[in-house]
Backbone of each chain as ProteinMPNN parsed JSONL, in Angstrom:
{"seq_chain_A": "XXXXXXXXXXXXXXXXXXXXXXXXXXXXXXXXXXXXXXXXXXXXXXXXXXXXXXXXXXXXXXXXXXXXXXXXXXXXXXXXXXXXXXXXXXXXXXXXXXXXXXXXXXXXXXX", "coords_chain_A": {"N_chain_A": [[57.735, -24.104, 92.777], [54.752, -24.103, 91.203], [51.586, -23.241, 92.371], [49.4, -24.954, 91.771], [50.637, -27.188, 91.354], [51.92, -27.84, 93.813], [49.489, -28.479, 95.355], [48.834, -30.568, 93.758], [51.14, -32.231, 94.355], [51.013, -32.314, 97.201], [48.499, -34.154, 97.555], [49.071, -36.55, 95.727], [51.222, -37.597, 97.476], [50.739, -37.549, 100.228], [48.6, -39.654, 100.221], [48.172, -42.735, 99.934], [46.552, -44.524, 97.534], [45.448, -42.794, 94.968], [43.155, -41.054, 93.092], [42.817, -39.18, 90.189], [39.908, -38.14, 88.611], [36.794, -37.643, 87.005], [33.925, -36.721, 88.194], [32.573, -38.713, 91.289], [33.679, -41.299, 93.513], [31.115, -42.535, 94.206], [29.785, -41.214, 92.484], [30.719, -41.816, 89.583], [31.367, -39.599, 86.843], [32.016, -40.325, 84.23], [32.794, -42.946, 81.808], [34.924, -43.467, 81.455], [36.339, -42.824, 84.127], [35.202, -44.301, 85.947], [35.29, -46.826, 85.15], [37.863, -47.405, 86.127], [37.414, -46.435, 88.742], [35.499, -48.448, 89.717], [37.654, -51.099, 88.907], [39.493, -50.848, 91.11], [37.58, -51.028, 93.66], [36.611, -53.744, 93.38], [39.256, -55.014, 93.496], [39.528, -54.04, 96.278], [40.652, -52.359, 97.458], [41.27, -49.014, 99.757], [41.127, -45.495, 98.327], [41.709, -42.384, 97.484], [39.638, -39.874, 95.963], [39.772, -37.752, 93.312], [37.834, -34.918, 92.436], [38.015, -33.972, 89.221], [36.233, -32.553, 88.178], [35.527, -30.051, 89.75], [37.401, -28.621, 89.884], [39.265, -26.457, 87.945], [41.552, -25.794, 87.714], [43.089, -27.91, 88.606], [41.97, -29.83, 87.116], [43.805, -28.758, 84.376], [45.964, -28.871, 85.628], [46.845, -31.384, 86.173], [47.507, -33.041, 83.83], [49.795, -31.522, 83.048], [51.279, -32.04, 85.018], [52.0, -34.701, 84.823], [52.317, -35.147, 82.654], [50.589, -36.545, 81.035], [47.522, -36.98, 78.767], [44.506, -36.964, 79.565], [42.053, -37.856, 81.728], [40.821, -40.618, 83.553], [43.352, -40.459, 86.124], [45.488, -42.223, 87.478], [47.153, -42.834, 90.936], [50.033, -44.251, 92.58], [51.151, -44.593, 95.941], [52.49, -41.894, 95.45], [53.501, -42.53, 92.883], [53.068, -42.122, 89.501], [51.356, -44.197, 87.793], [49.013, -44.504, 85.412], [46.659, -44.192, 82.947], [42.913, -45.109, 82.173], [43.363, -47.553, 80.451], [45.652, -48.503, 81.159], [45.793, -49.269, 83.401], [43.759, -51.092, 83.707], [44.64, -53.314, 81.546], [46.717, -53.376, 83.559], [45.561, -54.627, 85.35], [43.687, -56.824, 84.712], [45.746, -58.675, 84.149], [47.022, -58.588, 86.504], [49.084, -57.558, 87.89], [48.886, -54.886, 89.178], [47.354, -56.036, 91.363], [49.558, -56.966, 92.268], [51.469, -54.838, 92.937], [50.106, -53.473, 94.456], [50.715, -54.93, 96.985], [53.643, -55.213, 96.465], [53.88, -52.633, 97.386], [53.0, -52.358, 99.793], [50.358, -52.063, 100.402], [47.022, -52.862, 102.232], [44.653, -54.568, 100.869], [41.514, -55.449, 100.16], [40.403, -58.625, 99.295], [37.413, -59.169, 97.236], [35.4, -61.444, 97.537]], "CA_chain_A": [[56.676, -24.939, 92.235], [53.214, -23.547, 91.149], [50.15, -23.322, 93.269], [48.682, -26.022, 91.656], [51.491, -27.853, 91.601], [52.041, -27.782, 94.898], [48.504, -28.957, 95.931], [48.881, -31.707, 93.619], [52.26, -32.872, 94.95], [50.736, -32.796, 98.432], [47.511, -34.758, 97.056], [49.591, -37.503, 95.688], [52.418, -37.822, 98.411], [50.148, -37.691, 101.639], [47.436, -40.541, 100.559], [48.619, -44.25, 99.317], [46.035, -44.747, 96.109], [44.943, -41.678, 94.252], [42.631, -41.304, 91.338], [42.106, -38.052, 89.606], [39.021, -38.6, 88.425], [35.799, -36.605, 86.705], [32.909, -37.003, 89.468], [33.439, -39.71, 92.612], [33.807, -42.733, 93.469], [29.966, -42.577, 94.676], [28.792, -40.876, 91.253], [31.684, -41.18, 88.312], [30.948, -38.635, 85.535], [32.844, -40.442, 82.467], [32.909, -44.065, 81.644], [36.397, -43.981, 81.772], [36.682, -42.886, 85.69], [34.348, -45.471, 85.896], [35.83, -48.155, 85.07], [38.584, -47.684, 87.094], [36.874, -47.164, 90.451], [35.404, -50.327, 90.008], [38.431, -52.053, 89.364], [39.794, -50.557, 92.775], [36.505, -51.215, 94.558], [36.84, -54.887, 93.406], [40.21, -55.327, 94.661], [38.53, -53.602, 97.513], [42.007, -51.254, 97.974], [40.64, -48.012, 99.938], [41.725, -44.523, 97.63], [41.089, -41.124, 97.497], [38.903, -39.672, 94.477], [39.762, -35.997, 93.507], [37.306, -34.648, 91.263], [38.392, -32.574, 88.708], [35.26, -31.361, 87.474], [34.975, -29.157, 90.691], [38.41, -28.018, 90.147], [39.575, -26.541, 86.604], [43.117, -25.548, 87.781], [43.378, -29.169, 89.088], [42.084, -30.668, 85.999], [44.487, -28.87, 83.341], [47.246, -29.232, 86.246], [47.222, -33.231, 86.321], [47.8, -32.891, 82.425], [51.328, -30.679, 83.087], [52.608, -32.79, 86.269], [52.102, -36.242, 84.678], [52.452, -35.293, 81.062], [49.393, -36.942, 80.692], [46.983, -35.579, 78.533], [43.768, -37.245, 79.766], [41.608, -38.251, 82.484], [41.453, -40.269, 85.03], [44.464, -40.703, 86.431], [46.148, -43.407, 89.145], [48.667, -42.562, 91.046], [50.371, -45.531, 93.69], [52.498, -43.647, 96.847], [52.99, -40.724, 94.537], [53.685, -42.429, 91.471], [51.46, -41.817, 88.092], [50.353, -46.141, 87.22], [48.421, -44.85, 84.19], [45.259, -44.015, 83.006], [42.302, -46.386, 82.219], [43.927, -48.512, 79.665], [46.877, -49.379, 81.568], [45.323, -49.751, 85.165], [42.405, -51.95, 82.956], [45.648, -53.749, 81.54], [47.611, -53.95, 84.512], [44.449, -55.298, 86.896], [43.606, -57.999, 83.865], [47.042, -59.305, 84.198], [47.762, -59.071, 88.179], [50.249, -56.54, 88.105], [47.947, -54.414, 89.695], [46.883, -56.55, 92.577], [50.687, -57.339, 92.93], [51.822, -53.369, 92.937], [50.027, -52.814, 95.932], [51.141, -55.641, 97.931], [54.867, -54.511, 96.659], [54.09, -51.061, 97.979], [52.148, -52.495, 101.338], [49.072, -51.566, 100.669], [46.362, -53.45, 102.488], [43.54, -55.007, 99.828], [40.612, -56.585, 100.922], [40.375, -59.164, 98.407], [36.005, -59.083, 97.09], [34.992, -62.764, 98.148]], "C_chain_A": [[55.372, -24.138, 92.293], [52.955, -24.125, 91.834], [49.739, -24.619, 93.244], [49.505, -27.482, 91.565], [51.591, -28.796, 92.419], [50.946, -28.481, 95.958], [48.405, -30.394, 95.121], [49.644, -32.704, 94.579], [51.403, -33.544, 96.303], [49.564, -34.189, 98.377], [47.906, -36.41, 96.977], [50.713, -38.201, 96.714], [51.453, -38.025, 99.734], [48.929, -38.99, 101.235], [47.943, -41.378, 99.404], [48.247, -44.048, 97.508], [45.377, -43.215, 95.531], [44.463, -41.433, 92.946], [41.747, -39.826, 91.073], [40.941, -38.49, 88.363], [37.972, -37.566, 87.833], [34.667, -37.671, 87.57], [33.652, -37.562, 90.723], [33.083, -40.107, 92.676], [32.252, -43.023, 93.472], [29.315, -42.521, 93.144], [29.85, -40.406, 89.822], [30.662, -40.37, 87.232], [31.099, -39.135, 84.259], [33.234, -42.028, 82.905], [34.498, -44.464, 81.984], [37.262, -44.188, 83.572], [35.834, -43.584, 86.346], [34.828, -46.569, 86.638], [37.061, -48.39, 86.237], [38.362, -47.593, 88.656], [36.212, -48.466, 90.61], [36.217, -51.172, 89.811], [39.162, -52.019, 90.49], [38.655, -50.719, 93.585], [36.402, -53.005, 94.335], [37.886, -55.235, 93.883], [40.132, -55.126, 95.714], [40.179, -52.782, 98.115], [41.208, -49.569, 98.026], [41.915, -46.8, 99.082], [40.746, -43.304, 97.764], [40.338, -40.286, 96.158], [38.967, -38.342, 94.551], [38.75, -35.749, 92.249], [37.861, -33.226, 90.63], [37.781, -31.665, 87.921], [35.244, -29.737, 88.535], [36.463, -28.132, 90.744], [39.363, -27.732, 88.671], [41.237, -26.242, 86.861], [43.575, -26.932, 87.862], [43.276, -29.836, 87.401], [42.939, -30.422, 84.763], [45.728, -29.419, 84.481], [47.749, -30.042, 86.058], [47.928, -33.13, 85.231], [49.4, -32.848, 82.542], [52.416, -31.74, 83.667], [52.465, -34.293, 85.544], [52.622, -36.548, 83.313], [51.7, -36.645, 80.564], [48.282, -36.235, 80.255], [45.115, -35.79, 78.69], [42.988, -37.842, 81.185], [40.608, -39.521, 82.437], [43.072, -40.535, 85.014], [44.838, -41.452, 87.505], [46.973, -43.31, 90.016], [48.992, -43.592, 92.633], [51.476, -44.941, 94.846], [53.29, -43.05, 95.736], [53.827, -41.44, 93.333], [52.629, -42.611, 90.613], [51.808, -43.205, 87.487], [50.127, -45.494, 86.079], [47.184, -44.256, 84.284], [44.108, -45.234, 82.631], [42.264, -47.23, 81.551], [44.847, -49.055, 80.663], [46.337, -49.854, 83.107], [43.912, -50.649, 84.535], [43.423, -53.466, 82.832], [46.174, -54.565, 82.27], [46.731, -55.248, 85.788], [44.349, -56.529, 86.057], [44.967, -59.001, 84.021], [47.948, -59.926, 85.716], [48.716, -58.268, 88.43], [49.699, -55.805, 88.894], [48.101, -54.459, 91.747], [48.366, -56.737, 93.326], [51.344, -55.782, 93.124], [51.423, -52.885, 94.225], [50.369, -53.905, 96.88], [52.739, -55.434, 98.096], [54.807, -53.266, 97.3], [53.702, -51.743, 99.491], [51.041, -52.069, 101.424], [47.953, -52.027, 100.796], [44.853, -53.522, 101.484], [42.725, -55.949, 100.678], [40.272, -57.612, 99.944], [38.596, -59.039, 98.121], [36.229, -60.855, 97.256], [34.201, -63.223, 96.672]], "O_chain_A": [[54.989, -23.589, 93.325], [53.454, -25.183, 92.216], [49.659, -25.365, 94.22], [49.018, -28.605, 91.693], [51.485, -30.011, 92.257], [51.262, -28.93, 97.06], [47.936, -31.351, 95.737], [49.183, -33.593, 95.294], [51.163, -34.736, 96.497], [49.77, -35.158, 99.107], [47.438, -37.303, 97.682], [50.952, -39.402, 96.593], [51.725, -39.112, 100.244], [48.27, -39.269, 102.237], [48.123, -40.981, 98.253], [48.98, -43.688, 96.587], [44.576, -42.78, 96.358], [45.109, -41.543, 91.903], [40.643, -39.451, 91.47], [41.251, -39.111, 87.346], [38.258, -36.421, 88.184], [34.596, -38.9, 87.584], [34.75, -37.226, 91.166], [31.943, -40.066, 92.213], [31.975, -43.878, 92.632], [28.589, -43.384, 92.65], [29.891, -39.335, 89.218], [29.48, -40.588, 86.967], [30.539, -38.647, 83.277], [33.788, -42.349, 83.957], [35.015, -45.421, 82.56], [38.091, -44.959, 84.055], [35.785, -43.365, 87.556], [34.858, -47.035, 87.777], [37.136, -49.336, 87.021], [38.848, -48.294, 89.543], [36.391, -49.323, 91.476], [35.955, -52.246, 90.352], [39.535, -53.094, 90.958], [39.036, -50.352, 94.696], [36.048, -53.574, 95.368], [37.728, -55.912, 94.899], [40.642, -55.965, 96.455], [40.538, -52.84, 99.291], [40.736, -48.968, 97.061], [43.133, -46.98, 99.102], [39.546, -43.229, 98.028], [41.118, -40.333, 95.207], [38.465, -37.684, 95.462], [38.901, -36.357, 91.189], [38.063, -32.094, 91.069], [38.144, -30.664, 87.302], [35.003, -28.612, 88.099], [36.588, -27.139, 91.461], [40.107, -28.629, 88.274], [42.037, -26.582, 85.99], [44.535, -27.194, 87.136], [44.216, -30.205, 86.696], [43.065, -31.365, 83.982], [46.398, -30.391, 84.133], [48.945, -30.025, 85.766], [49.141, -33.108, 85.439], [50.15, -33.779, 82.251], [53.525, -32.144, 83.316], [53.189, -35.088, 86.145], [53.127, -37.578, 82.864], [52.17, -37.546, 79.87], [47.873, -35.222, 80.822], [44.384, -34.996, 78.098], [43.841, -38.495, 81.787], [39.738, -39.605, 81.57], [43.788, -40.758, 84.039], [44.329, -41.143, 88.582], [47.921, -44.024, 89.692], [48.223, -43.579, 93.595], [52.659, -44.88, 94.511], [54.334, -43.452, 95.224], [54.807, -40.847, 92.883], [51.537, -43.121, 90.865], [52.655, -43.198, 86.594], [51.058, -45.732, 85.309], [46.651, -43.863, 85.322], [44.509, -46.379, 82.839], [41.294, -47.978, 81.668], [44.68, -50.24, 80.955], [46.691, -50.882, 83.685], [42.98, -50.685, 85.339], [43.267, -54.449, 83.556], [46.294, -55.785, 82.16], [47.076, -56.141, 86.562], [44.925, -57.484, 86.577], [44.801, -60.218, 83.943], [48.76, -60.804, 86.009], [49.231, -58.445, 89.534], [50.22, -56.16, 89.951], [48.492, -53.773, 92.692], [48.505, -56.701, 94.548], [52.106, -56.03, 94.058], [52.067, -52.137, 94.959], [50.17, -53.424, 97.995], [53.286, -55.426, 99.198], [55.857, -52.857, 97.796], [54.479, -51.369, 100.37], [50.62, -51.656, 102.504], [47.303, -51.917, 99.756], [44.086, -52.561, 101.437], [43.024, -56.813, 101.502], [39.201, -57.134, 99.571], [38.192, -58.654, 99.219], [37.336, -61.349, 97.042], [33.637, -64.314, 96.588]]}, "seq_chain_B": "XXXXXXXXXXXXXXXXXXXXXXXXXXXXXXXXXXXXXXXXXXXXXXXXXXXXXXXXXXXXXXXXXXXXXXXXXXXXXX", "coords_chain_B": {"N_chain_B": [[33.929, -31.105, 66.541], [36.337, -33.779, 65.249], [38.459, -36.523, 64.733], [39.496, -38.014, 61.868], [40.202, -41.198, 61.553], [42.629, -42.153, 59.478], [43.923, -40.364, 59.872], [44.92, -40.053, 62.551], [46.45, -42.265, 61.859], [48.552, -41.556, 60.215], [49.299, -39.889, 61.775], [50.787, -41.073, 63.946], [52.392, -42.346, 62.785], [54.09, -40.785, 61.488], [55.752, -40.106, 63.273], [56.918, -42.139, 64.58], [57.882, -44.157, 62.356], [58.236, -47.517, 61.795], [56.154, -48.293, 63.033], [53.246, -50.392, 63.79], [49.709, -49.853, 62.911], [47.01, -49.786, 64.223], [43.408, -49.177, 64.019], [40.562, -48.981, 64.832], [37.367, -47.592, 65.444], [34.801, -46.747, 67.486], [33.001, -45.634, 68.036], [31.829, -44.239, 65.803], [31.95, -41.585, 66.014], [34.05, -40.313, 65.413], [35.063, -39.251, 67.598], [36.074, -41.247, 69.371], [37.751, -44.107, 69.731], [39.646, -46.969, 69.486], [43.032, -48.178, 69.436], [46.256, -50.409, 68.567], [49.144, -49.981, 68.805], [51.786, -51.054, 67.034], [55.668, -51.375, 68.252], [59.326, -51.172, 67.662], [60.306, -49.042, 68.638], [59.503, -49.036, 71.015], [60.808, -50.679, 72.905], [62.178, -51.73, 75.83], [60.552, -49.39, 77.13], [58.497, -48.248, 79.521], [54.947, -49.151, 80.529], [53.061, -46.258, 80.681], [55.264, -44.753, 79.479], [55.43, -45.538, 76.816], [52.755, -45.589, 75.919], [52.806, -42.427, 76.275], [54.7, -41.581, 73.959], [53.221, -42.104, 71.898], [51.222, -40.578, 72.205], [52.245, -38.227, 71.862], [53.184, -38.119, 69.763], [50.612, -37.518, 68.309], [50.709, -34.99, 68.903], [49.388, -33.128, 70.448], [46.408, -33.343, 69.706], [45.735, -34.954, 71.459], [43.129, -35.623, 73.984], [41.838, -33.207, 73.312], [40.807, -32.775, 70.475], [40.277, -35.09, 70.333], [38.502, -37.179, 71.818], [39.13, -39.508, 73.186], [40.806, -42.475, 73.016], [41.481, -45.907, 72.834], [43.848, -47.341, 73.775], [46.807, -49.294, 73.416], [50.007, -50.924, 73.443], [52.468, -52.553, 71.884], [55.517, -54.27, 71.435], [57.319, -55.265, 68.764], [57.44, -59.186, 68.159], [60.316, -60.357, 68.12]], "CA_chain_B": [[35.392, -31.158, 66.07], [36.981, -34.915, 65.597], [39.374, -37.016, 63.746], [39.505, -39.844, 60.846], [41.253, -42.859, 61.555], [43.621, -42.189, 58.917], [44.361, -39.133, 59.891], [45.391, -40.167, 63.336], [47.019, -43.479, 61.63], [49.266, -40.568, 59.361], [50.133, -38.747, 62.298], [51.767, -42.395, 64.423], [53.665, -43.253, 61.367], [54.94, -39.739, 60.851], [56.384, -40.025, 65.159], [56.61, -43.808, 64.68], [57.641, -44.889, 61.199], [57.934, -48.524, 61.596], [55.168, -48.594, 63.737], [52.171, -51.17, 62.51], [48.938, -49.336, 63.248], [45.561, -50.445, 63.972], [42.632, -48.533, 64.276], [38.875, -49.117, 65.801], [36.309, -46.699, 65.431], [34.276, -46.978, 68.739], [31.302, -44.91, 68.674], [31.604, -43.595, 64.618], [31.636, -40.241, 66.016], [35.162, -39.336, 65.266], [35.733, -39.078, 69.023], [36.205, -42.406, 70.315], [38.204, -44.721, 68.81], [40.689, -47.72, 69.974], [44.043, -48.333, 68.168], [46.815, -50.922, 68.81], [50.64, -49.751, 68.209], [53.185, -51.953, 67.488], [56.552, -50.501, 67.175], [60.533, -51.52, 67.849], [61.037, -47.81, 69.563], [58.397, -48.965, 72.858], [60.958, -51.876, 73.157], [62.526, -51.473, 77.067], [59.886, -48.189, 77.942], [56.982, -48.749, 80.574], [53.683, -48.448, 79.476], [53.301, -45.003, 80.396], [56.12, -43.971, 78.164], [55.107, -46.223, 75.413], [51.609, -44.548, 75.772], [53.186, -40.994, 76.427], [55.411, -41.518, 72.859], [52.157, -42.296, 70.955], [50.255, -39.648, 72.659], [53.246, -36.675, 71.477], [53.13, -38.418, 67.832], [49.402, -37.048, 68.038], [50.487, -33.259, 69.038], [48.386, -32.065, 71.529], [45.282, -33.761, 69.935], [44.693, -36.244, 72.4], [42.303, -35.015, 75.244], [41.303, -32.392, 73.092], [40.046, -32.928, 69.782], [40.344, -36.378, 70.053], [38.769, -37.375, 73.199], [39.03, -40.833, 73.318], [41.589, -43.038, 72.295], [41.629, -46.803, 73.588], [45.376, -47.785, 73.306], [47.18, -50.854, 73.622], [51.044, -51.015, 72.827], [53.067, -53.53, 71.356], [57.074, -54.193, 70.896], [57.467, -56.639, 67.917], [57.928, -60.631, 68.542], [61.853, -60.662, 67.39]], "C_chain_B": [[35.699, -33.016, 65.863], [38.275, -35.226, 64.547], [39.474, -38.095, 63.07], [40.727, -40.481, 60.728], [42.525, -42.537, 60.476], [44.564, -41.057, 59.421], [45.665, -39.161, 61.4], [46.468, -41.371, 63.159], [48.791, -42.39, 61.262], [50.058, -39.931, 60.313], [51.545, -39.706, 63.482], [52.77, -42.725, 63.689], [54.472, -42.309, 61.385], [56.237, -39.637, 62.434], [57.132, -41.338, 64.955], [56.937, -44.63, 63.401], [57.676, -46.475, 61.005], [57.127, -48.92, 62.725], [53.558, -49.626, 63.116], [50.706, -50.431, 63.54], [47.922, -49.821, 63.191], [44.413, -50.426, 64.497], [41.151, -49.034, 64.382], [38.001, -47.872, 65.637], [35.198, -46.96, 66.609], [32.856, -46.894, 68.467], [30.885, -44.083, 67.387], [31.383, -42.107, 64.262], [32.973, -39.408, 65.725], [35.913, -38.964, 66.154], [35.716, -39.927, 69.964], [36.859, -43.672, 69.295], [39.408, -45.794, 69.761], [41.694, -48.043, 68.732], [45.131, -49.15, 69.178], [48.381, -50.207, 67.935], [51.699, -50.14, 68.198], [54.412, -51.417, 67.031], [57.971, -50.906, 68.18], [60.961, -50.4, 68.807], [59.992, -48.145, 70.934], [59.516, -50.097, 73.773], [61.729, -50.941, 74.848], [61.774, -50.243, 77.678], [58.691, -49.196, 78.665], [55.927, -48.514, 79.841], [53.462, -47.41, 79.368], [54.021, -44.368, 79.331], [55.868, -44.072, 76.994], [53.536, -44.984, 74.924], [52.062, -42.427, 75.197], [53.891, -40.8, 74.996], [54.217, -41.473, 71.866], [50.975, -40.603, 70.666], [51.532, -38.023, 71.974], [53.149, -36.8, 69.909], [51.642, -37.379, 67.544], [49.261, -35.253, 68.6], [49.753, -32.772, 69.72], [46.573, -32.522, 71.436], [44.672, -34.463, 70.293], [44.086, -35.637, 73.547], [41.604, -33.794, 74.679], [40.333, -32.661, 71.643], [39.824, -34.237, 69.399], [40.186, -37.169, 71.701], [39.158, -38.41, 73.632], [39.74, -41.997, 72.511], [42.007, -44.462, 73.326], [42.869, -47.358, 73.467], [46.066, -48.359, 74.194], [48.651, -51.11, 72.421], [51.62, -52.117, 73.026], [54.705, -53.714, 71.453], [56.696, -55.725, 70.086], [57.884, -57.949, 68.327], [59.702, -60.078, 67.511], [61.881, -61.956, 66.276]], "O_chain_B": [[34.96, -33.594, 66.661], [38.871, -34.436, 63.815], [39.545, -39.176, 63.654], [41.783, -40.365, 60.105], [43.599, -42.828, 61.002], [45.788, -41.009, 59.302], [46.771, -38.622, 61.435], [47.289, -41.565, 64.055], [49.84, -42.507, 61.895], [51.173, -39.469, 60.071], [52.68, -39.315, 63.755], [53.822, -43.298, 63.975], [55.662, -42.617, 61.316], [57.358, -39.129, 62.407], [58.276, -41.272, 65.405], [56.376, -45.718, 63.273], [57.106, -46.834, 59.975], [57.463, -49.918, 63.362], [53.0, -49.376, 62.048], [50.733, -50.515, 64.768], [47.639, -50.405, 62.145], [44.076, -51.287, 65.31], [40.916, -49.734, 63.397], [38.734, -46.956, 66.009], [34.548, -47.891, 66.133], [31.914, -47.677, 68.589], [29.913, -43.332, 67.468], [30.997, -41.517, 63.253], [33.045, -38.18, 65.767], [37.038, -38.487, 66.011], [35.449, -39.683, 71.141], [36.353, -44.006, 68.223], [39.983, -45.268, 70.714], [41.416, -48.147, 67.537], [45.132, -48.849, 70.372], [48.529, -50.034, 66.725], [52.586, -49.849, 69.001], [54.559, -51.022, 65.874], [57.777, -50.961, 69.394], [61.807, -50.62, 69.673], [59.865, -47.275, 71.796], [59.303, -50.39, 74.949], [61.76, -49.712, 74.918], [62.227, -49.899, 78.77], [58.237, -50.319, 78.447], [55.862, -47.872, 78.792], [53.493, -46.985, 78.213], [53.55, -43.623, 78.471], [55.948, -43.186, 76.143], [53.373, -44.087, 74.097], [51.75, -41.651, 74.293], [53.703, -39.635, 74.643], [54.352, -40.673, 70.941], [50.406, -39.982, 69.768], [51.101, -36.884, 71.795], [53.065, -35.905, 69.068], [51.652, -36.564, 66.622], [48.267, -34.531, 68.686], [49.432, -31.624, 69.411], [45.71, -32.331, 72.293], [43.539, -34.819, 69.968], [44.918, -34.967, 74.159], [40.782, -33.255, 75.42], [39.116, -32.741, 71.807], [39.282, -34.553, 68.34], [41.06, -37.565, 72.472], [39.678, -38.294, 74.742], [39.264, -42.401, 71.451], [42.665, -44.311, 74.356], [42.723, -48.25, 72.632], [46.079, -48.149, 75.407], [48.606, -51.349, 71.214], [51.48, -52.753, 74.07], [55.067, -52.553, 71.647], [56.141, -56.757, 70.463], [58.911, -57.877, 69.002], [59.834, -59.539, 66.412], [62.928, -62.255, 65.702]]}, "name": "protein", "num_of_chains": 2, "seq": "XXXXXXXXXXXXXXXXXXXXXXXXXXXXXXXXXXXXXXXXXXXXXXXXXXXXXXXXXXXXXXXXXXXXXXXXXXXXXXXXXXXXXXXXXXXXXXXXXXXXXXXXXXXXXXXXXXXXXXXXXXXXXXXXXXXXXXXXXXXXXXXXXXXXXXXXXXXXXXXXXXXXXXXXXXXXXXXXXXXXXXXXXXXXX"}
C-alpha cells in the first residue's frame, strides 16, 4: 500500500468520525466542508477534521482510496458515508443521527 | 474552464441512457450547478454508488472542470 495510502488508512481506522475536509472545523475553507461540520456540530458527534489544503498528497489521495472525486469527505469507523449531498441527505432524513447510534457513537443531542 | 448544462446532460444519457435528467445552474458560472438523476440502473446501489455511477458517466470532469455538482439520485416509482 502507498505512503499515502497508508496514512489515510490509519486516519480513517484509528478515529470514529472523520471528515476530509478543505480548512477546519474552526475555519472551513469551502461552503461545502461547511456545511457538513455544522451538521456534525449540531448533532454535537465529536470528529476529527483533516485538512487537505495543508496536505496535497492527502488531498489527491482521498480521491484514489474512496473513488471519490471531490471534497469533503465523511468517513463513519472507516467507512466512506459520502460527501456533502449525501451526509446533507442522510442528516435531513435521520439516517445519519441513526448511523452513529448503530455504530455506538456517543452524540450529544444540541438542546 | 466550465461546462453547459447540456453538455453535462449529453454526457449522463450517453453512461445512463434511460436516465431522466435535470439540471440547475447554481451560480451561472458554468461551475456550480445541481442536477437530479433518475434512472432504473441506481435501483438496489447505495447512494455512494448511485453517485459514484453518475460521477464516471462525467469522465474525470467532476472535481475538475466541473467543480460543483449538487446531486440527488432517483430509482423510478415502478
Amino acid at each position: 500500500m502507498s505512503d499515502v495510502n497508508a496514512r489515510i488508512d490509519a486516519e480513517v481506522k484509528n478515529n470514529d468520525v472523520v471528515l476530509f475536509m478543505k480548512g477546519t472545523p474552526q475555519f472551513p475553507m469551502c461552503g461545502f466542508s461547511g456545511q457538513v461540520v455544522q451538521i456534525l456540530s449540531y448533532i454535537g458527534v465529536p470528529f476529527t477534521g483533516v485538512n487537505v489544503l495543508e496536505d496535497q498528497e492527502i488531498r489527491e489521495g482521498i480521491k484514489a482510496y474512496s473513488n471519490w472525486p471531490t471534497i469533503p469527505q465523511l468517513y463513519v469507523k472507516g467507512e466512506f458515508i459520502g460527501g456533502c449531498d449525501i451526509t446533507r441527505e442522510m442528516f435531513q432524513s435521520g439516517e445519519l443521527q441513526q448511523l452513529f447510534e448503530e455504530k455506538g457513537i456517543a452524540v450529544k443531542q444540541a438542546s | 474552464m466550465a461546462m453547459d448544462a447540456h453538455e453535462i446532460e449529453r454526457m449522463i444519457k450517453a453512461a445512463l441512457p434511460d436516465a431522466a435528467v435535470e439540471i440547475r445552474d447554481l451560480a451561472g458560472d458554468g461551475d456550480h450547478y445541481a442536477a437530479t438523476v433518475t434512472s432504473a440502473a441506481f435501483k438496489g446501489k447505495t447512494r455512494v454508488q448511485q453517485h459514484q455511477m453518475v460521477y464516471a458517466a462525467l469522465q474525470g470532469n467532476m472535481g475538475g472542470v466541473l467543480h460543483a455538482l449538487a446531486l440527488t439520485t432517483a430509482v423510478p416509482q415502478d
